[in-house]
C-alpha positions in Angstrom: 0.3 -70.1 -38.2 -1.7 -67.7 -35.9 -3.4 -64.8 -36.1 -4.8 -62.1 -33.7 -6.7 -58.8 -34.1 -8.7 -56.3 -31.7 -11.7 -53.9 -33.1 -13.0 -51.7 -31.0 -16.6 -51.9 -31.3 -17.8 -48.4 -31.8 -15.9 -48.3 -34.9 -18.1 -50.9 -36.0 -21.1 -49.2 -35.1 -20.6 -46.0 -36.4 -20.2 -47.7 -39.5 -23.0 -49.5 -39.8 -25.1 -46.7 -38.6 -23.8 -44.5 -41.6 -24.0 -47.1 -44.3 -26.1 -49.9 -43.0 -25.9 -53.4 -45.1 -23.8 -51.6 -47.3 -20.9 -51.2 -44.8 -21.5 -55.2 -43.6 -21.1 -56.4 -47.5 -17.9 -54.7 -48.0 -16.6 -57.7 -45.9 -19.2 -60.3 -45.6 -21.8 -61.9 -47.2 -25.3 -61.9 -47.5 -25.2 -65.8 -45.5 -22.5 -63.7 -42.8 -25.2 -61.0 -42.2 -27.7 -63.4 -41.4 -25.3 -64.2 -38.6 -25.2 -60.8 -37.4 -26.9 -59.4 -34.7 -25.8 -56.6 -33.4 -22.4 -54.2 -33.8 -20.3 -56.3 -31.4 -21.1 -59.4 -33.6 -20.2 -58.1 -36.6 -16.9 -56.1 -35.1 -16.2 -60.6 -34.1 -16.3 -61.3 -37.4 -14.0 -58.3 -38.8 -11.3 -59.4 -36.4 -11.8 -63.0 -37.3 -11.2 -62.1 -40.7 -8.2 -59.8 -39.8 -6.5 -62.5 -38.0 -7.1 -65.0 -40.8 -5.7 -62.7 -43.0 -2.6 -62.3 -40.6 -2.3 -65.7 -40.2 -1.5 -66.2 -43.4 0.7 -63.3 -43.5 -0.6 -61.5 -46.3 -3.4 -59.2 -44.4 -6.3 -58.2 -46.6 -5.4 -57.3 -50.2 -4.3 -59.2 -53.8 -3.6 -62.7 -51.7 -6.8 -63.0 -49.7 -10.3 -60.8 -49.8 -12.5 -60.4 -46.9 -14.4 -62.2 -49.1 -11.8 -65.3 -49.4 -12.4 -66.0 -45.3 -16.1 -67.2 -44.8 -17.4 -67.6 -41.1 -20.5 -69.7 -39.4 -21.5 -71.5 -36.8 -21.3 -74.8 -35.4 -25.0 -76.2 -34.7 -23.9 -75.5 -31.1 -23.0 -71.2 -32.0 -19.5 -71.6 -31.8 -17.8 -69.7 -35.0 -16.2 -71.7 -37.3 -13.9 -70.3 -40.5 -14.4 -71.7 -43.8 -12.2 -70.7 -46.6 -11.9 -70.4 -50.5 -10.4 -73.2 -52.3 -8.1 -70.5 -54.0 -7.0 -70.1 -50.2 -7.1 -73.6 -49.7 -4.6 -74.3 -52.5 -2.5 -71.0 -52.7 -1.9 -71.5 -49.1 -1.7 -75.5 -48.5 -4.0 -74.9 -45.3 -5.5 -78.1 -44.1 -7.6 -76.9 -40.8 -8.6 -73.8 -39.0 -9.4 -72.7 -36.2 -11.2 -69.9 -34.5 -12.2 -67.8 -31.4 -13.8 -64.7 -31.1 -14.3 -62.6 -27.9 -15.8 -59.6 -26.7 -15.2 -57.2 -23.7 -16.5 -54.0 -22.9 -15.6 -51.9 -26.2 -13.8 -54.0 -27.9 -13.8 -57.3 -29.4 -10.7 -59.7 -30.2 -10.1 -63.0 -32.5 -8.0 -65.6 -32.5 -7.3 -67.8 -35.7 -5.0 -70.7 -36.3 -4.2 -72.4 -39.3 -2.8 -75.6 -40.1 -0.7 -76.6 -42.9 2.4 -76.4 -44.9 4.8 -73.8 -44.3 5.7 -71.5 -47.2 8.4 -69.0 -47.5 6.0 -66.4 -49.1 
C-alpha cells in the first residue's frame, strides 16, 4: 500500500509562528519536536504522516491519529516510520517504509506499507 502527500511549507510556518510548540504537538510528539529544526522539517513530517495515513486508506481520524504514526531517524538521518501496535494489529502491517523530500516551497512524502490486504 502507498501513500503520497505534498505541504507547502509556508503553511507550516505560518503555523508555527502563530502557535509555536503548540501547533507542532497537535501532530507530534515531544521525542518528534526534538527532530525538528526548522518549518520545512516539520512540514516532512506532516506529509509523512499524511501519506501513512493514506496508505492505509483511512486518512487522519477514528482509524489512525497523527499520533498513531511515530517518525525518527536512522543513526545515519534518514526518517524512519514507527507505528502503534493498535496500528500494527488493526492493520496487519509488517514493514514500512518512508521518504520525505523538499523543494523550494513545498515538501512531499512517500510511505509504503507492507502487509495483509484488507477490504476495509
Amino acid at each position: 500500500m502507498i501513500g503520497i502527500d505534498l505541504i507547502k511549507t509556508s503553511r507550516m510556518n505560518r503555523l508555527m509562528e502563530r502557535f509555536g510548540e503548540k501547533a507542532l504537538l497537535k501532530f507530534l510528539s515531544k521525542d518528534e519536536i526534538l527532530l525538528v529544526t526548522n518549518y520545512k522539517t516539520a512540514s516532512g513530517f506532516w506529509a509523512a504522516k499524511e501519506a501513512c495515513s493514506k496508505a492505509l486508506g483511512v486518512g487522519i481520524g477514528a482509524e489512525c491519529s497523527f499520533h498513531d504514526i511515530v517518525i525518527s531517524k536512522t543513526k545515519k538521518g534518514a526518517p524512519q516510520i514507527l507505528l502503534t501496535q493498535k496500528i500494527l494489529n488493526n492493520f496487519s502491517i509488517s514493514d514500512t517504509s518512508v521518504s520525505i523530500t523538499h523543494d523550494g516551497e513545498y515538501a512531499i512524502a512517500v510511505v509504503a506499507l507492507e502487509g495483509k490486504r484488507t477490504n476495509r
